[in-house]
C-alpha positions as CSV (number, residue, x, y, z in Angstrom):
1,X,3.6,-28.3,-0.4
2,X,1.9,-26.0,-2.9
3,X,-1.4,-26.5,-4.4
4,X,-1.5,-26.0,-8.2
5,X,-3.8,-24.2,-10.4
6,X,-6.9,-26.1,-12.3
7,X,-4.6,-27.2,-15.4
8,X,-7.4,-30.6,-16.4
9,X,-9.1,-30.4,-19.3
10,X,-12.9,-30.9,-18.9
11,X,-16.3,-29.6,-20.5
12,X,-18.4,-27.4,-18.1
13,X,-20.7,-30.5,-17.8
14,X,-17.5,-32.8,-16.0
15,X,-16.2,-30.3,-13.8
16,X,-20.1,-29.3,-12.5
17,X,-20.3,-33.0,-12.0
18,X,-16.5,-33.6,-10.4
19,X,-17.2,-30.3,-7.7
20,X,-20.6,-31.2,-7.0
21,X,-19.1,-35.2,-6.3
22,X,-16.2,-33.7,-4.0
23,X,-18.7,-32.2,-2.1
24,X,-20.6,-35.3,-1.7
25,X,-16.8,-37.1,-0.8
26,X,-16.3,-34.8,1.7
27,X,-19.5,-35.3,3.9
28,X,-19.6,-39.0,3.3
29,X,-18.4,-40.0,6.5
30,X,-20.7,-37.8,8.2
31,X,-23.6,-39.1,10.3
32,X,-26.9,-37.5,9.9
33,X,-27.0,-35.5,13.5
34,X,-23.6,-34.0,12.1
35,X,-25.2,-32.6,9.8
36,X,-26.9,-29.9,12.1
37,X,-24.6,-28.8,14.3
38,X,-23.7,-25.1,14.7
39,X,-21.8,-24.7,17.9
40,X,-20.8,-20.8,17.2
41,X,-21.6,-18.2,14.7
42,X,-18.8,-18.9,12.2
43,X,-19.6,-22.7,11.9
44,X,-22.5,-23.4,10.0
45,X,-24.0,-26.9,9.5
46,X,-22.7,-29.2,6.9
47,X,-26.5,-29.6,6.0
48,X,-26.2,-25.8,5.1
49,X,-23.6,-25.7,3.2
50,X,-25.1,-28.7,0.9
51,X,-28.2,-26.4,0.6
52,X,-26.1,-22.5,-0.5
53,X,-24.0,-24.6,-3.0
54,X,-27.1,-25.8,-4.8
55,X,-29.5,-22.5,-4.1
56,X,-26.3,-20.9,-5.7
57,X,-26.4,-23.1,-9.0
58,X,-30.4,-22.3,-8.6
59,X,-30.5,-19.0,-7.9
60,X,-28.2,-17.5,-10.6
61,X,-28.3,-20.2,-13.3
62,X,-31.5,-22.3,-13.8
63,X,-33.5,-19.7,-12.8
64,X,-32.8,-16.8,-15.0
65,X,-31.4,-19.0,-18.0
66,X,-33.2,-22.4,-18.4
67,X,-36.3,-21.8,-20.1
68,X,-39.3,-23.6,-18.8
69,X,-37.6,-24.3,-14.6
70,X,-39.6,-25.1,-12.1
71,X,-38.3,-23.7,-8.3
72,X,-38.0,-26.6,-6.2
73,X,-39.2,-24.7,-3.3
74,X,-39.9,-20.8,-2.9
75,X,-38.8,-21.1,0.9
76,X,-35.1,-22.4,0.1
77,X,-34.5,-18.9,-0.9
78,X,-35.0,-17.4,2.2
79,X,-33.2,-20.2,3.9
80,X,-29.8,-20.4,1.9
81,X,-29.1,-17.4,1.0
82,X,-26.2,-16.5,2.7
83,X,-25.4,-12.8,2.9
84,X,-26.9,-11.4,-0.7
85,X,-29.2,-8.7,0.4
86,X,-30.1,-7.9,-4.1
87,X,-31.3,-11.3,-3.7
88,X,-33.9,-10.8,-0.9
89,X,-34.6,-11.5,2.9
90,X,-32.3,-14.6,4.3
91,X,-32.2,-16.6,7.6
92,X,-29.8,-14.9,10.0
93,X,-26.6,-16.3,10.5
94,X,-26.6,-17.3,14.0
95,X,-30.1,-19.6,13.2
96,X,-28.9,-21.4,10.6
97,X,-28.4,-23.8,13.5
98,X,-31.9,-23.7,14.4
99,X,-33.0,-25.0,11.0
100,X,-34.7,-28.5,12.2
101,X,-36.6,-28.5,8.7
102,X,-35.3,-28.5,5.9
103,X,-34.6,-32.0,6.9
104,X,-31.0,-33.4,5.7
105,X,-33.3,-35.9,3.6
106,X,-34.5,-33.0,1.9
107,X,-31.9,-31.3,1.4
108,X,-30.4,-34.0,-0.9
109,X,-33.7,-34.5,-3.0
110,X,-33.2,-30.6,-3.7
111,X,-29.8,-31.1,-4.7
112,X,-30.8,-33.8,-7.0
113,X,-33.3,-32.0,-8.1
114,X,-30.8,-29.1,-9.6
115,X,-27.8,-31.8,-10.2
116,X,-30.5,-33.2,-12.8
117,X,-31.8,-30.0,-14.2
118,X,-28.2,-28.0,-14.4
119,X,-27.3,-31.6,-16.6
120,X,-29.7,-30.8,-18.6
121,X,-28.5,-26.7,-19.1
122,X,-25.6,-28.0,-19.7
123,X,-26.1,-30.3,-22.7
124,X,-26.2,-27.5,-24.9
125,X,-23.8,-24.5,-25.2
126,X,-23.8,-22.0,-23.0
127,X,-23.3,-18.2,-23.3
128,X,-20.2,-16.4,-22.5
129,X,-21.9,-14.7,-19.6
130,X,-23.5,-18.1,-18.0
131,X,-19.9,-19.6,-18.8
132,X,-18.8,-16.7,-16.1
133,X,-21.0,-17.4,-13.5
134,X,-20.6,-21.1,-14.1
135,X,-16.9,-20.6,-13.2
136,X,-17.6,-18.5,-10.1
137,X,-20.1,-21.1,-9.4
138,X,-17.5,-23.9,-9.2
139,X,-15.4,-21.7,-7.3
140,X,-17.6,-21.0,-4.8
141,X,-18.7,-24.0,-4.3
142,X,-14.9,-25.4,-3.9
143,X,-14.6,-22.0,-1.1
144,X,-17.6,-24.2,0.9
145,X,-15.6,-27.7,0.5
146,X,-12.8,-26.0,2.6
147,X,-15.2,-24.6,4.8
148,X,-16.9,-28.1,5.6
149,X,-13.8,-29.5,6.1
150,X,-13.2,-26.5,9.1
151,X,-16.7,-26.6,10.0
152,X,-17.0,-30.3,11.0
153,X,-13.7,-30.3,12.4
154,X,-14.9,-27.6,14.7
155,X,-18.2,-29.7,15.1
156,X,-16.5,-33.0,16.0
157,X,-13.2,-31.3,17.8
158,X,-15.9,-29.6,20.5
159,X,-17.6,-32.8,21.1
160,X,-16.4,-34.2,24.1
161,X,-15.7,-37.7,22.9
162,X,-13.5,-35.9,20.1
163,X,-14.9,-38.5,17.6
164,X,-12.9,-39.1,14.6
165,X,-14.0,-37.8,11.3
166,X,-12.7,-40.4,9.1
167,X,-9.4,-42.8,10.0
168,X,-9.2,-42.5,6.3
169,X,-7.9,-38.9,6.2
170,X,-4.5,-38.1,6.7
171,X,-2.9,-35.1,6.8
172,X,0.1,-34.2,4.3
173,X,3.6,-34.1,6.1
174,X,5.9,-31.0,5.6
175,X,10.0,-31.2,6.0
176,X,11.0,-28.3,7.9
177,X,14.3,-27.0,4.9
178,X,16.4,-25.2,8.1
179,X,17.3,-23.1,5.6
180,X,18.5,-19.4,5.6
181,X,15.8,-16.8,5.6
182,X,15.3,-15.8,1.8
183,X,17.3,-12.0,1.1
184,X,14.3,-10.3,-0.9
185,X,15.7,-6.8,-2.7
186,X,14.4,-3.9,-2.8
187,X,12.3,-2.9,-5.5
188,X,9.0,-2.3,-7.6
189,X,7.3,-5.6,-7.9
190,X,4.1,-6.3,-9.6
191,X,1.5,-7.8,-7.6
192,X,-2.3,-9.3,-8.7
193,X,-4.0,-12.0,-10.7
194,X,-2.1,-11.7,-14.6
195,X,-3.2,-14.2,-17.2
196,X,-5.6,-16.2,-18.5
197,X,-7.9,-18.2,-16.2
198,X,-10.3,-17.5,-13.6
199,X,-9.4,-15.0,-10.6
200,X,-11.8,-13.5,-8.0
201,X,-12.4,-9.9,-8.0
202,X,-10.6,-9.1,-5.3
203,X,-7.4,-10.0,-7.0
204,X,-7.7,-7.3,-9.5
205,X,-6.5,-5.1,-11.0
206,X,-2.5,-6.0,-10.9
207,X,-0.6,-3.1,-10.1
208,X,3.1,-2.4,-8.9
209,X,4.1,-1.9,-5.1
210,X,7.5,-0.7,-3.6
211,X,9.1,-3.1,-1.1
212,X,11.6,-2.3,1.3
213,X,14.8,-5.1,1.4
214,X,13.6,-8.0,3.6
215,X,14.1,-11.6,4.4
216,X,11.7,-14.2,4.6
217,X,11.3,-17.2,6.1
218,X,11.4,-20.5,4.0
219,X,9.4,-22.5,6.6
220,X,6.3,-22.1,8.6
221,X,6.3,-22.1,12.6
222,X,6.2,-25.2,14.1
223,X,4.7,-26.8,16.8
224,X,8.0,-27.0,18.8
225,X,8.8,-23.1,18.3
226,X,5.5,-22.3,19.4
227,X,5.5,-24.4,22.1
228,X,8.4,-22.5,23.3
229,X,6.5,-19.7,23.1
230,X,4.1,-21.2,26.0
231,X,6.3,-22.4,28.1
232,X,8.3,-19.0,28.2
233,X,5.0,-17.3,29.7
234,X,4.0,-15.6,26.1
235,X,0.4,-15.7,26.4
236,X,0.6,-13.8,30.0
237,X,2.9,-11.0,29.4
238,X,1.2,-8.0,27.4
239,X,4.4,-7.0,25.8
240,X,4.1,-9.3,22.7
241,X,0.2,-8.2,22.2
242,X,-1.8,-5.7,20.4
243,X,-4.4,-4.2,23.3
244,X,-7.3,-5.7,21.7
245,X,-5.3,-9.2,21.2
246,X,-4.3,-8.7,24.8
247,X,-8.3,-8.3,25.8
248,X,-8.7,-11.1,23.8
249,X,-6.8,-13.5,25.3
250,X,-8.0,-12.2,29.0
251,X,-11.3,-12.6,28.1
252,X,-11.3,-15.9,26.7
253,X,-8.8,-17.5,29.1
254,X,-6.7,-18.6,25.7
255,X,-3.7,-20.5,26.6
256,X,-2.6,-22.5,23.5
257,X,-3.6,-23.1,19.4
258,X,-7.5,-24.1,19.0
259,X,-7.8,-27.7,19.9
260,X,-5.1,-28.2,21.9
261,X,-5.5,-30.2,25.5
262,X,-3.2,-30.5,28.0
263,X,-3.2,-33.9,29.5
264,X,-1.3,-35.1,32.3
265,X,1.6,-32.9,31.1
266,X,1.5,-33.5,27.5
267,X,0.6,-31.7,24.6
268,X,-2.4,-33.4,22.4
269,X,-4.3,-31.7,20.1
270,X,-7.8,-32.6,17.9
271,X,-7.4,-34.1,14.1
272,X,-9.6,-35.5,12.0
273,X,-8.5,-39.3,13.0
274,X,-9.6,-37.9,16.7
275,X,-7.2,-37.0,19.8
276,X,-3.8,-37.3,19.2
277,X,0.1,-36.2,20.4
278,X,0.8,-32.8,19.0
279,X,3.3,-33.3,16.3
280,X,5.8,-30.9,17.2
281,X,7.9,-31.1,13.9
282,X,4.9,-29.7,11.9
283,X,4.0,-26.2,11.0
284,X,1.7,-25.1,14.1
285,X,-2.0,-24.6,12.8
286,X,-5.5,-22.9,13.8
287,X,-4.0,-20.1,15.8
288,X,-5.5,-16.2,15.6
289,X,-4.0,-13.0,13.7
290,X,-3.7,-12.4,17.2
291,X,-1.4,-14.9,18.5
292,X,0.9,-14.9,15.3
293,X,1.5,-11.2,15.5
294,X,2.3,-12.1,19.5
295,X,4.7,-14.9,18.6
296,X,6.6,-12.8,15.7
297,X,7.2,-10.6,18.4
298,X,8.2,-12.5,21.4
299,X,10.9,-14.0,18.2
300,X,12.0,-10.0,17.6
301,X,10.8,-10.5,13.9
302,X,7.0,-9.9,12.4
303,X,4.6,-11.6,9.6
304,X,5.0,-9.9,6.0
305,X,2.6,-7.9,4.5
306,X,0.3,-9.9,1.3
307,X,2.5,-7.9,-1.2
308,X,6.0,-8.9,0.6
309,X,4.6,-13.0,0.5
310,X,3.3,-12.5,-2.6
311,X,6.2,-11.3,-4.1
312,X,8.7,-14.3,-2.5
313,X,6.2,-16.8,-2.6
314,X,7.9,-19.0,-5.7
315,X,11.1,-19.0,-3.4
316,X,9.6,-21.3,-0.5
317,X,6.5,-23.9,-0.4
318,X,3.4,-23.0,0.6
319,X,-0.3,-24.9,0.9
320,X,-0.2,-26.4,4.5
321,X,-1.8,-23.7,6.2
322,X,-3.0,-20.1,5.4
323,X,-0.4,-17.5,6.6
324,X,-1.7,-15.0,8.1
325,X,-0.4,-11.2,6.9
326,X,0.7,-7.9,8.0
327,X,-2.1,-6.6,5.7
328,X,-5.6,-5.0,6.5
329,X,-8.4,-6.4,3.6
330,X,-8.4,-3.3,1.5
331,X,-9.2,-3.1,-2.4
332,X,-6.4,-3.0,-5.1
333,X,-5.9,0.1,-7.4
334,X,-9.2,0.2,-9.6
335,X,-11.3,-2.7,-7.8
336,X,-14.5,-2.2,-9.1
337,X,-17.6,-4.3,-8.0
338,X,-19.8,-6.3,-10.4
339,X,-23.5,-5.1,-10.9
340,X,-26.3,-6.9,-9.1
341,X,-26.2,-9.8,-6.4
342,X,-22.9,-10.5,-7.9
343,X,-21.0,-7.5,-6.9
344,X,-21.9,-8.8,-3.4
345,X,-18.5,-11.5,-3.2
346,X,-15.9,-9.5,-2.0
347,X,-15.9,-6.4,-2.3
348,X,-18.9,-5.0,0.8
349,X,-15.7,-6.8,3.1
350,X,-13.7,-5.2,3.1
351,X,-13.4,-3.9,6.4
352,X,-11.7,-5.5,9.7
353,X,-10.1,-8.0,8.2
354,X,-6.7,-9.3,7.7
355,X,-5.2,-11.3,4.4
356,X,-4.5,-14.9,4.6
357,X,-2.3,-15.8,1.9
358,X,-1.3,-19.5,0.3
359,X,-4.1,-22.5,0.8
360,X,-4.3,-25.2,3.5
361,X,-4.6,-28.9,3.2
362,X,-8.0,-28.8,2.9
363,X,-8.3,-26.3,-0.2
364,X,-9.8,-28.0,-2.7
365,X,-7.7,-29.1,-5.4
366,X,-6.7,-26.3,-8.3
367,X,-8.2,-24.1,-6.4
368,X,-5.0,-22.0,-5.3
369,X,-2.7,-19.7,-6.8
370,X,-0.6,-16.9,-5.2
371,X,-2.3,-14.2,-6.2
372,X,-5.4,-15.6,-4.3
373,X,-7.0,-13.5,-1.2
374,X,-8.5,-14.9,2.0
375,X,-9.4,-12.8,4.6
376,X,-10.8,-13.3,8.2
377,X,-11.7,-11.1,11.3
378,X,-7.8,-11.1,13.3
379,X,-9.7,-12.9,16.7
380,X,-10.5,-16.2,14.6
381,X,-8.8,-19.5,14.4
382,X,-10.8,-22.3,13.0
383,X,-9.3,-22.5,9.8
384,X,-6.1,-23.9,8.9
385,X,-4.0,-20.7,10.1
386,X,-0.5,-20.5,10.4
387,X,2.8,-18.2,10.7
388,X,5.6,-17.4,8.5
389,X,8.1,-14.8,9.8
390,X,10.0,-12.0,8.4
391,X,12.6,-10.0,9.5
């Protein structure tokens, strides 16, 4: 399963009308008291994420570029924005839970309320530089669509009816190949975004790396093989763990993947249709940095760095699950930061993170390539994260 690039043809207008509608898609089976649940710092309520998306398309379009727009409330500023200290004082992160008011009712008539004006923008031309930011804007907003889809997982999935999101969802299947590890040479490769099209930031500027010969594997780690892993005793012995992963797993009594429950001695884990028997044939999914460096080396091998799975990443399928990497969140040869609010996407994190590379089955559609970056703290595990080995 890979995820293709954003190949349809559409004016500005149609795709600012076909993100904003997947958003919309996505929450549809939500009820309203799902909409304001934040159970731990890295989950923020769906209601939230409705609001950022449109203070976004507020904030750095309407309001510096359509002549004659009213704010639709001074206070959403201070509520929605996320982490952009050019653009002034923000609720903290851990109260964005505690957010009552703005109701969700609310909420919607604001996004209306910019839906209609940013229609209106967009019936005339825009300039090269608001094309830009429009761009980043649909980006972004996609970025949230995958994080709503973790975030209410984690919501519902920590609710201890485990209610179903939607029997209407199902997740994509992936064929394990059994095939031989791929033989990569050694070599100068070139590695970063190259083309036409839009990239983040942090995919710049394409440069060359030297590899060492390695192999890589053509499938992710399943369920089985990491159940193996468990029943051989791999998350008590500190061999196969970095200290801090070690502390980690100490500390928070971790004993399997994020949503998995033990029940009268079998394996079940959380999905979006509710409980149901882990599926041991598919790729195992919302485990730590942590635990994949732990199972690579209970298995004797190790993950690859970005620039190793980058470089072999047309030889296998990817898409099911971000794969966690080998390398720290650092900046490519002459990364530069964008002036203003901006400049604020990427670049100030990099720092104590690790590179997730591929999609999951929640990216939102065209909104992959194999250049692209994620990155996340090496202790966390509610995305779709999962392990590819190399040896």
């Amino acid at each position: 399963m890979e995820t293709a690039t954003y190949t349809e043809q559409l004016t500005l207008a149609e795709r600012y009308i076909k993100v904003r509608k997947h958003t919309e898609k996505i929450c549809a089976p939500l009820q309203t008291e799902d909409y304001v649940v934040q159970p731990v710092v890295d989950v923020s309520p769906p209601k939230w994420h409705i609001g950022h998306t449109t203070w976004f398309f507020e904030t750095f379009i309407l309001k510096p570029y359509f002549m004659g727009y009213q704010e639709y409330n001074a206070e959403f500023n201070y509520v929605f924005n996320s982490y952009y200290e050019t653009v002034g004082n923000r609720v903290i992160r851990t109260d964005r839970g505690n957010l009552s008011r703005p109701t969700v009712i609310d909420i919607m008539r604001y996004r209306e309320y910019v839906d209609d004006a940013m229609n209106k923008f967009l019936c005339e031309e825009p300039s090269e530089e608001v094309k830009e930011l429009l761009v980043l804007g649909f980006n972004h907003e996609e970025q949230h669509q995958e994080l709503l889809y973790t975030d209410i997982k984690y919501i519902l999935g920590h609710n201890p009816l485990f209610p179903a999101y939607s029997h209407e969802y199902h997740s994509p299947k992936v064929e394990k190949t059994d095939e031989d590890f791929i033989m990569m040479d050694e070599g100068i490769y070139e590695i970063g975004f190259n083309g036409d099209g839009f990239c983040f930031d942090n995919e710049l500027n394409r440069h060359k790396v030297y590899l060492n010969a390695y192999e890589i594997s053509p499938d992710l780690v399943t369920n089985a093989e990491y159940l193996e892993f468990i029943n051989s005793g791999g998350y008590h012995d500190f061999r196969h763990w970095h200290a801090e992963g070690w502390d980690w797993v100490n500390t928070n009594k971790v004993e399997a993947p994020l949503y998995w429950h033990l029940i009268h001695g079998e394996w079940y884990n959380y999905t979006y249709n509710g409980l149901e028997p882990v599926e041991m044939k598919q790729p195992v999914c919302h485990i730590s940095y942590f635990e994949a460096y732990a199972f690579a080396a209970w298995k004797g091998m190790r993950l690859a760095t970005e620039f190793e799975w980058e470089a072999a990443s047309a030889q296998f399928g990817w898409g099911k699950s971000w794969e966690w990497t080998e390398s720290s969140y650092l900046p490519y040869p002459g990364f530069a930061k964008a002036p203003g609010a901006i400049g604020e996407y990427n670049g100030k994190f990099m720092v104590n993170q690790k590179v997730l590379r591929g999609a999951s089955e929640v990216t939102s559609p065209g909104h992959s390539r194999a250049t692209y970056r994620n990155f996340f703290q090496t202790h966390l595990r509610w995305q779709f994260t999962g392990i590819r080995l190399v040896r």
